[in-house]
C-alpha positions in Angstrom: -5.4 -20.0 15.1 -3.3 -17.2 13.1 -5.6 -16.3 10.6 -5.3 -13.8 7.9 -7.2 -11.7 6.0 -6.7 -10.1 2.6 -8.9 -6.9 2.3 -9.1 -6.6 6.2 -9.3 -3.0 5.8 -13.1 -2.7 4.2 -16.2 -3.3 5.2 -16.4 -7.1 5.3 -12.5 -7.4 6.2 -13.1 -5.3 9.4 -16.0 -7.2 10.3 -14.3 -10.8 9.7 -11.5 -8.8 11.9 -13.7 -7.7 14.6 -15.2 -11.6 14.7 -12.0 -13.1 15.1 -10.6 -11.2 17.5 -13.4 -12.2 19.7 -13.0 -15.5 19.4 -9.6 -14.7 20.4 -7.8 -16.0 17.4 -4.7 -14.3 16.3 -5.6 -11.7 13.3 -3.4 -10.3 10.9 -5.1 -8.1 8.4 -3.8 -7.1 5.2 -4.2 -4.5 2.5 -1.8 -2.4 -0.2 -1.6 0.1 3.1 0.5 -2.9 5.0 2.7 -4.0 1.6 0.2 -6.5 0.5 -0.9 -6.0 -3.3 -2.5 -9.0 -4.7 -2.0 -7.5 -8.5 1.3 -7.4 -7.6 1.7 -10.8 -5.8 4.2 -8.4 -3.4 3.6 -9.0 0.3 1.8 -11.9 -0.2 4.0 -14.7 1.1 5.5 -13.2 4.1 2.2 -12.7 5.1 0.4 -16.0 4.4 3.6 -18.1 5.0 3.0 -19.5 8.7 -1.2 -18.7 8.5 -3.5 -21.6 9.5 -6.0 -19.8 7.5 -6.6 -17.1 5.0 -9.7 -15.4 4.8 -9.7 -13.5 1.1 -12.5 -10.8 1.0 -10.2 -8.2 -1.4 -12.4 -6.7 -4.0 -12.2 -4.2 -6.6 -15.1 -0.9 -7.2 -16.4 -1.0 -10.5 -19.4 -2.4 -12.6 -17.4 -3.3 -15.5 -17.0 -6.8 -16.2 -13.7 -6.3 -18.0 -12.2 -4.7 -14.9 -13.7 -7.0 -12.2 -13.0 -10.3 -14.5 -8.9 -8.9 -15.2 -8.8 -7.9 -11.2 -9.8 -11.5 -9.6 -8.1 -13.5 -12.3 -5.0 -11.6 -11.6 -5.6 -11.7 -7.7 -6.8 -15.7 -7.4 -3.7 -16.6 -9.6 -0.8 -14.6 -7.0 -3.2 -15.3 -4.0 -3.3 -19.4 -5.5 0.3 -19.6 -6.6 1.8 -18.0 -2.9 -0.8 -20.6 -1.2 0.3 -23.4 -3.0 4.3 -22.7 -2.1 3.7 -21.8 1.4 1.5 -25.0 1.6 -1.3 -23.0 3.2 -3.6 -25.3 4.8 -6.6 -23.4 4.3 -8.1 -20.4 1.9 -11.5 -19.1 2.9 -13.0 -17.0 -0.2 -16.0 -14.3 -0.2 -18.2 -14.5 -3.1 -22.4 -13.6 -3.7 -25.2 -15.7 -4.1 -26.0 -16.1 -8.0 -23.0 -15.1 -9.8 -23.4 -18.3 -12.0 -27.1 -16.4 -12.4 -26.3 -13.2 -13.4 -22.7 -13.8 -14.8 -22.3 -10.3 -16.1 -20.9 -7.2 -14.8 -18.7 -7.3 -11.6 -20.3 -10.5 -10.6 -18.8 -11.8 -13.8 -15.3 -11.4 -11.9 -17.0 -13.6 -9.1 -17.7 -16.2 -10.4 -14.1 -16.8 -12.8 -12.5 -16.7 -9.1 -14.8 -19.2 -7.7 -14.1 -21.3 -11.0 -10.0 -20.8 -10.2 -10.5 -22.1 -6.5 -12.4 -25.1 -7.3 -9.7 -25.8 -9.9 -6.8 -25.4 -7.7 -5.1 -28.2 -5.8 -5.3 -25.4 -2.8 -7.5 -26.9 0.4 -10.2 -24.2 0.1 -13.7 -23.2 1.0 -16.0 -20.9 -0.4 -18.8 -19.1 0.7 -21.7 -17.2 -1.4 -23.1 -14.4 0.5 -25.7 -11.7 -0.1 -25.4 -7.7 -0.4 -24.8 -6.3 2.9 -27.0 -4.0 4.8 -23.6 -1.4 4.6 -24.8 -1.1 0.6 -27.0 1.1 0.9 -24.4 3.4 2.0 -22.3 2.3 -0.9 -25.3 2.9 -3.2 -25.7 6.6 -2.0 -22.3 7.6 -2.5 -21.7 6.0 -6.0 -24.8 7.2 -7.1 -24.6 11.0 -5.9 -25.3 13.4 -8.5 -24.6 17.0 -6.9 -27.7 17.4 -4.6 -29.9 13.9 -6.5 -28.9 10.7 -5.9 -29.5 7.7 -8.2 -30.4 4.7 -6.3 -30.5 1.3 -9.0 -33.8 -0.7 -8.3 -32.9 -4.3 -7.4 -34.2 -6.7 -6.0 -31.3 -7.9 -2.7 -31.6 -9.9 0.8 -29.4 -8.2 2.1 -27.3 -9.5 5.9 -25.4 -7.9 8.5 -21.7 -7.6 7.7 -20.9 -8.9 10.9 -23.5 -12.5 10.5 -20.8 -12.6 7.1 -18.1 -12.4 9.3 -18.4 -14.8 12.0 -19.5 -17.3 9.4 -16.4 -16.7 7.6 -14.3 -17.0 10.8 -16.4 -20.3 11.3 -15.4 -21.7 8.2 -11.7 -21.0 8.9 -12.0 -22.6 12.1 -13.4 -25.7 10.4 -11.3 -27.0 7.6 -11.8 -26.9 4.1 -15.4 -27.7 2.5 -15.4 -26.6 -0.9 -18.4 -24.3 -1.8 -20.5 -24.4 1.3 -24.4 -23.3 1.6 -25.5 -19.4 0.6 -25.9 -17.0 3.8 -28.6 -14.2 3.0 -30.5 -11.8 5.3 -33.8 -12.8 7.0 -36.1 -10.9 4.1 -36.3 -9.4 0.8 -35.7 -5.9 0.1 -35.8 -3.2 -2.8 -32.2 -1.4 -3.6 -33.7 1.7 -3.9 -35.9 1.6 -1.0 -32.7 0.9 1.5 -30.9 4.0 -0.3 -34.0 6.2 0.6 -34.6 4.8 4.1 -30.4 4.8 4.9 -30.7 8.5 3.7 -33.8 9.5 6.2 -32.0 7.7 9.4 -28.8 9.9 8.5 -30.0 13.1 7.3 -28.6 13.3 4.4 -30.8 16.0 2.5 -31.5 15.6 -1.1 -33.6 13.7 -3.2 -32.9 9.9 -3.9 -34.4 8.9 -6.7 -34.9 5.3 -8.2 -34.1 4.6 -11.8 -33.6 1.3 -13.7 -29.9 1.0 -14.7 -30.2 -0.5 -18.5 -26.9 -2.5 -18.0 -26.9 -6.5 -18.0 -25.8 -6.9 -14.3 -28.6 -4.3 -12.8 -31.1 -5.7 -15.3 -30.6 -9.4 -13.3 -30.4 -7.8 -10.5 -34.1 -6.8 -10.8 -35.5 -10.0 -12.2 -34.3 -11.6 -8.9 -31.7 -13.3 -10.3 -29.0 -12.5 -7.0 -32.1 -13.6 -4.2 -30.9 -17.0 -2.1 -32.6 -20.1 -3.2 -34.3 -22.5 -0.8 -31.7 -24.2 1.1 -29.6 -21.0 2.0 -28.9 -19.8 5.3 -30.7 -17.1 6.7 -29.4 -14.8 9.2 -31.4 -12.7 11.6 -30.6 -9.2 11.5 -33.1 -7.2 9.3 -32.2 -4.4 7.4 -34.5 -2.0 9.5 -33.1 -3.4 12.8 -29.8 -2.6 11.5 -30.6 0.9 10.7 -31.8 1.5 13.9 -28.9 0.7 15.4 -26.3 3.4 13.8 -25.3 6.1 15.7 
């Protein structure tokens, strides 16, 4: 298959890459660095024009629910409109478990793209997965404060970025499903607590400290309101296992 994927570049991009290319399907990933800007719409149908798939994991850093909601709108419209001309057979979208839960925030911006693919007339899948392990990285730079760091409390179940991206390249290989079941990590973990253990395993000096964010999104976050439900998926690596295994 000749699959693309918009966002290849990032954390879950490269490891839908990585997947696919051992299971020897042709990948083609694209990003604003190759001419692709889905604000834009440029780039994007000489790239999705003779795909059998498109895998779309682009995303946008920020918290604000303003940003995040004008940034997927914008993207799903160009990304759904070029689809639709180049009658692509299949769109594969990235979302997280419980954005209908926790509709606030960034996860607000989830959940209005979810809403336009399910809308669309475009064959397309969706899958909800959870934070990844690779967040608690994310969460140390963001919250860096000279030497302190500010780690949110939250309550995630978190998964391996590359569990996300074989399911993805799964899901490409198999047709169009509509919103398929959550994929989560094997257990429950505490935001703050992955921050200060990440820290430890890559000596990074410095005090990470844990503080309740008072904003709508964080305050969901720690009333459990983004943790899988009972029929989700659960994948294997744990967050410790992972840890262990960086260099």
């Amino acid at each position: 298959m000749r699959i693309v994927v918009i966002g290849g570049t990032g954390v879950a991009g490269s490891a839908v890459m990585r997947q696919g290319q051992r299971r020897k399907h042709e990948m083609t990933a694209v990003s604003r660095a190759s001419g692709v800007d889905v604000l834009r719409g440029t780039g994007l149908e000489e790239a999705m024009a003779t795909a059998d798939a498109v895998i779309d994991v682009s995303s946008i850093r920020t918290l604000s629910q303003r940003r995040a909601t004008q940034f997927f709108r914008t993207a799903m419209t160009n990304i759904l409109a070029t689809a639709t001309h180049v009658e692509l057979p299949h769109l594969v979208r990235l979302s997280i478990i419980g954005v209908d839960q926790n509709p606030r925030g960034f996860y607000a911006g989830q959940l209005a793209l979810e809403q336009m693919c399910g809308d669309s007339a475009v064959p397309s899948t969706v899958l909800r997965a959870a934070q990844f392990h690779e967040f608690a990285a994310q969460t140390l730079q963001r919250g860096a404060v000279g030497p302190l760091v500010l780690a949110p409390r939250a309550r995630v179940q978190p998964i391996a970025a590359k569990e996300v991206g074989a399911r993805l390249i799964e899901l490409a290989e198999n047709g169009p499903q509509g919103r398929v079941r959550d994929l989560a990590g094997p257990r429950e973990e505490e935001l703050g607590e992955m921050a200060r253990d990440y820290a430890r395993r890559t000596g990074r000096g410095g005090p990470v400290v844990s503080v309740s964010l008072p904003m709508a999104m964080m305050r969901g976050m720690r009333q459990g309101l983004n943790l899988p439900g009972s029929h989700a998926d659960l994948g294997v690596q744990t967050f410790a296992e992972w840890l262990r295994e960086l260099p």
